[in-house]
Chimera marker file (.cmm) of the C-alpha trace (Angstrom):
<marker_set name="trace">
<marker id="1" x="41.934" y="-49.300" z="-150.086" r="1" g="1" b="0" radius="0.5"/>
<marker id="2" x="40.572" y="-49.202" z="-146.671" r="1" g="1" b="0" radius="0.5"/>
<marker id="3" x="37.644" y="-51.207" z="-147.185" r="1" g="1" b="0" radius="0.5"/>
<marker id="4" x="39.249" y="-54.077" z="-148.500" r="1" g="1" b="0" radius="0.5"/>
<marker id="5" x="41.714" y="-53.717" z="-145.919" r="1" g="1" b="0" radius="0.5"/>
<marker id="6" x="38.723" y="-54.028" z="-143.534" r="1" g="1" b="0" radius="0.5"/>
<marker id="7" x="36.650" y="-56.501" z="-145.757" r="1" g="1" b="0" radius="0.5"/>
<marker id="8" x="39.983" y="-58.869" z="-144.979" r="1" g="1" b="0" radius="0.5"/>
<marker id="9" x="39.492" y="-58.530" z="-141.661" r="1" g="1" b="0" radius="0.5"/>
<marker id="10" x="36.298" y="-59.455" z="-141.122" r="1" g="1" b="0" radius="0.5"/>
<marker id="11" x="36.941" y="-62.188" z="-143.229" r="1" g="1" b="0" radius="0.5"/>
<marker id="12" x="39.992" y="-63.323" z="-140.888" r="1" g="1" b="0" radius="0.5"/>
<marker id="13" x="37.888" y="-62.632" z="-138.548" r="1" g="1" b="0" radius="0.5"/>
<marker id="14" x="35.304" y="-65.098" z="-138.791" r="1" g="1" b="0" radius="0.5"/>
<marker id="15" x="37.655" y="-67.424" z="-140.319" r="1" g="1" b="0" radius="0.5"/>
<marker id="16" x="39.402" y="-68.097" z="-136.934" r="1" g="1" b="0" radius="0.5"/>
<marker id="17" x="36.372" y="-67.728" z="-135.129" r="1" g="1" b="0" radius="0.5"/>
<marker id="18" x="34.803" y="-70.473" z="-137.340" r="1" g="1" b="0" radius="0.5"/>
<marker id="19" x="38.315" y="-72.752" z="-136.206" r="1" g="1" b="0" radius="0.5"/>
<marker id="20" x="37.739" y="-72.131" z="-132.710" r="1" g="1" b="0" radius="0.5"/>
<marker id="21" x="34.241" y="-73.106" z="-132.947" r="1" g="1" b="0" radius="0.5"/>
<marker id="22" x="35.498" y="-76.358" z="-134.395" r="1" g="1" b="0" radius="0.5"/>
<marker id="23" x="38.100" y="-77.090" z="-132.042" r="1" g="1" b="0" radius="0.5"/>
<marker id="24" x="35.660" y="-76.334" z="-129.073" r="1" g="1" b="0" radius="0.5"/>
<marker id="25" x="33.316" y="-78.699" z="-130.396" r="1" g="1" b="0" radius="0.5"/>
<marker id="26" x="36.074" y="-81.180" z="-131.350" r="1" g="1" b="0" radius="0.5"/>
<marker id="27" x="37.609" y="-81.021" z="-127.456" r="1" g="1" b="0" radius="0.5"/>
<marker id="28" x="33.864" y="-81.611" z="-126.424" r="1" g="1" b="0" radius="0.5"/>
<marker id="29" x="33.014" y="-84.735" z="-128.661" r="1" g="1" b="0" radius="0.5"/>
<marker id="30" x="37.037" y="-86.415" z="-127.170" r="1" g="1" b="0" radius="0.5"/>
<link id1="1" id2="2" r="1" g="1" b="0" radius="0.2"/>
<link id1="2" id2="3" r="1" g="1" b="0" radius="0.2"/>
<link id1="3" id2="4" r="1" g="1" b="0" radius="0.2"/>
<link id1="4" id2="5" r="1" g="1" b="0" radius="0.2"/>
<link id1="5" id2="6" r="1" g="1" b="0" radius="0.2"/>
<link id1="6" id2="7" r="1" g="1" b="0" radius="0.2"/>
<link id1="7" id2="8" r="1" g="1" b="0" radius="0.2"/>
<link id1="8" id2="9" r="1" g="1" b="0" radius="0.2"/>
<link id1="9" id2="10" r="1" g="1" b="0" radius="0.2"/>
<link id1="10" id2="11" r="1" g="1" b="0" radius="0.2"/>
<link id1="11" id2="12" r="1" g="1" b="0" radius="0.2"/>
<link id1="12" id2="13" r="1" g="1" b="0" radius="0.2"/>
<link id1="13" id2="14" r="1" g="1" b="0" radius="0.2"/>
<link id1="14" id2="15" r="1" g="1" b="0" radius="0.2"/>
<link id1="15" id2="16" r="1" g="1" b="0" radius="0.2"/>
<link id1="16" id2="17" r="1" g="1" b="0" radius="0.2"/>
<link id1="17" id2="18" r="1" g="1" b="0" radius="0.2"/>
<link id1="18" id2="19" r="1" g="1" b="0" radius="0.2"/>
<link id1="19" id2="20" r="1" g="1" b="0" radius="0.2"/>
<link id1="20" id2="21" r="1" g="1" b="0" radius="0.2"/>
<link id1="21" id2="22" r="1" g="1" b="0" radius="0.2"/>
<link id1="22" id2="23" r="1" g="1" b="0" radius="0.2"/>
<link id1="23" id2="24" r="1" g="1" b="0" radius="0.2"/>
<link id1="24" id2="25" r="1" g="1" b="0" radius="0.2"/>
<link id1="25" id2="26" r="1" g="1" b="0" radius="0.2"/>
<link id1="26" id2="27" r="1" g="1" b="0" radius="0.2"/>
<link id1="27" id2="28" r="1" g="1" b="0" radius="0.2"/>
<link id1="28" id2="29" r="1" g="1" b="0" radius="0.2"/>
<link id1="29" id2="30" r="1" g="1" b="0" radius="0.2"/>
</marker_set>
């Protein structure tokens, strides 16, 4: 139970690290 639990938050994790790596690069391109 607790490793999934973790597992999903890693996943989240990188998941909004991935969308502020776009919108970083997105406010640099504008």
């Amino acid at each position: 139970m607790r490793k999934e639990i973790l597992n999903d938050e890693s996943k989240m994790s990188q998941f909004i690290t991935s969308i502020n790596i776009i919108i970083i690069a997105g406010g640099e391109l504008s």
